[in-house]
N, C-alpha and C positions, 0 to 999 in steps of 0.2 A: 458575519461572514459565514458561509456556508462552503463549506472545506470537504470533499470527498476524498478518503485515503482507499485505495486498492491493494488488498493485501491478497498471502499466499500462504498458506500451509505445507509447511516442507519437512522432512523428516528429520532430526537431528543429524547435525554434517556428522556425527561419529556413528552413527547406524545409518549415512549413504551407503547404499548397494543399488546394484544394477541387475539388469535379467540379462543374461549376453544373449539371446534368440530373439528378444525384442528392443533389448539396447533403450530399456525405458527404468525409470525410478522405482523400486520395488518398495511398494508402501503399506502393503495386507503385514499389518503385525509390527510395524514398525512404527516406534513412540515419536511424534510428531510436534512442533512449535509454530510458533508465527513467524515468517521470515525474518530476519534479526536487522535486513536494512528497512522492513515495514513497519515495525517497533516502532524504527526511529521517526518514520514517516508520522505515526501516531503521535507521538511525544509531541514532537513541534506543531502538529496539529491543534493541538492539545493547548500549548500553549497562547496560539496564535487566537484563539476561541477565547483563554481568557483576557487578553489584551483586546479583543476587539468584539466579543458576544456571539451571537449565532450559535453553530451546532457543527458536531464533527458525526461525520456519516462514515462507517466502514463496508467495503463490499468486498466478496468475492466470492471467487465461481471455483466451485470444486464438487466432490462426492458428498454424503452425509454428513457423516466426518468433519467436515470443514466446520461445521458449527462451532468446534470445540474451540477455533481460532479466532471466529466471531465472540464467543465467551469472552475469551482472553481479552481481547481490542474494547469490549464494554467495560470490563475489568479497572482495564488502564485510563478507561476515563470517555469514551467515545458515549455517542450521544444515541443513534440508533447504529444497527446492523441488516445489511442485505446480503443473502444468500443468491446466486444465480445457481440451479440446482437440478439437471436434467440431463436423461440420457444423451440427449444430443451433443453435448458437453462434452460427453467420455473423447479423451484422446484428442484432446483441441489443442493448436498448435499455438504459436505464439501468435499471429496474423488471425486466428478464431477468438483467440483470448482479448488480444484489442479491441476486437468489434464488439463481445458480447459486453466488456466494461463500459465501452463506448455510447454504446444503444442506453446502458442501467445510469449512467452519466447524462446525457443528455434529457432521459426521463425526470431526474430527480432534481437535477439544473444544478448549480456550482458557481462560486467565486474563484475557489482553489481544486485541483487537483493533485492528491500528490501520493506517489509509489516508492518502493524500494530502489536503490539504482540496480539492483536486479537478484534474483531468487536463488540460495547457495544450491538447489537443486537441479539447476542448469546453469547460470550466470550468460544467458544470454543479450539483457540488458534490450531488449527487442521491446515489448511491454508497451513502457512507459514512453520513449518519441513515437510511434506508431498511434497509440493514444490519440497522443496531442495533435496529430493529423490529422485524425482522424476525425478529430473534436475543432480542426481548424482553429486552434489558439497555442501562444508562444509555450514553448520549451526550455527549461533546465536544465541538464542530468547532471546526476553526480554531485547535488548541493552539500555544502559542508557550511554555510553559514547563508541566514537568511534576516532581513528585515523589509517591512513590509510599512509605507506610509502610513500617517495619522487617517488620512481618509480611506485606508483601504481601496486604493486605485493601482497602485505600484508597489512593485516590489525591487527591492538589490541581490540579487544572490551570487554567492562566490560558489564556482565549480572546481573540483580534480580537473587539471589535464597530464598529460604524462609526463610533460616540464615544469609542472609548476601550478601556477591556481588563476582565475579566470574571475573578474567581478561582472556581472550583468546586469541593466537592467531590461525591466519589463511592466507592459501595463496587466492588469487582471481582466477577464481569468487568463490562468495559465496551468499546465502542468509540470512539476516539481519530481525529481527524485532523488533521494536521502543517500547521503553517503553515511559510511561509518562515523567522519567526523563532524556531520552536524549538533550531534547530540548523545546523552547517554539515554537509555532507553526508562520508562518507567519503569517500575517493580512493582507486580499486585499482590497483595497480601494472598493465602488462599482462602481465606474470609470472604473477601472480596471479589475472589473467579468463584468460588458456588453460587455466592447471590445471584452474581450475571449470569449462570445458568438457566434461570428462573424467569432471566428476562426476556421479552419476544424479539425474534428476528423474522424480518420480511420475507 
């Protein structure tokens, strides 16, 4: 199974600030992580790889910088990493951010897609359906539990809604995104994020 997870590097929510002139995330100096619902995207990724083989691919688009999150997601167990990495980038909205993941998706090809249910440095949750439209295959959000058949054809997943929880199914591929309660996130030794330093990203 070939599982593409789409993460995001966000500042720690206790050092969120804002610039009030540009009303944008102030990130020059400010200590950074992987999104904490993209973690979880990874984990179950993670998982899903060793129940059924294949490779878990991480991507994402951001400044230099971003590597260090790539690191992390190699860390945690991911199999390669893609940078999307250029000025034309700077200041992409969420509708630029879909397309650019979109395009790096469709190049690399995919069973699974799967994303945070959305980034604590805007929580606009926009991302991940836009995605899957984009990529014209079924949609999740919000997964807090997931299994996926013997043949890796279908999947069941239960979603958040705001009364309650929601089981689905769906055929593959599809795009997927992680709530808090799908899973607890891995933990990498820092043994283990120096190594993936070392390691190549695309």
């Amino acid at each position: 199974m070939k599982i593409i997870v789409c993460i995001k590097q966000v500042p720690y929510i206790d050092q969120l600030k804002f610039d009030p002139t540009t009303m944008r995330v102030i990130r020059d100096g400010v200590e950074s992580e992987i999104n904490p619902f993209d973690k979880r995207a990874i984990t179950k990724a993670i998982d899903l790889r060793k129940q059924f083989g294949g490779e878990v691919i991480v991507i994402t688009m951001g400044p230099p910088q971003a590597k260090d999150a790539l690191a992390e997601a190699l860390a945690m167990g991911a199999d390669r990493a893609v940078h999307l990495l250029g000025r034309e980038f700077a200041g992409a909205d969420t509708l630029a951010t879909a397309r650019a993941l979109a395009l790096a998706c469709q190049k690399i090809g995919f069973d699974l897609v799967f994303c945070g249910k959305y980034s604590t440095d805007a929580e606009t949750a926009q991302v991940p359906p836009m995605l899957a439209e984009m990529l014209d295959v079924p949609q999740v959000m919000g997964v807090t539990d997931l299994q996926v058949t013997q043949d890796g054809k279908t999947l069941a997943a239960t979603r958040e809604l705001d009364d309650g929880f929601e089981t689905l199914e769906s055929a593959l591929p599809a795009v997927l995104s992680a709530a808090e309660r799908l899973c607890k996130p891995i933990r990498c030794a820092p043994e283990d994020l120096e190594s993936a330093k070392q390691k190549p990203i695309e």
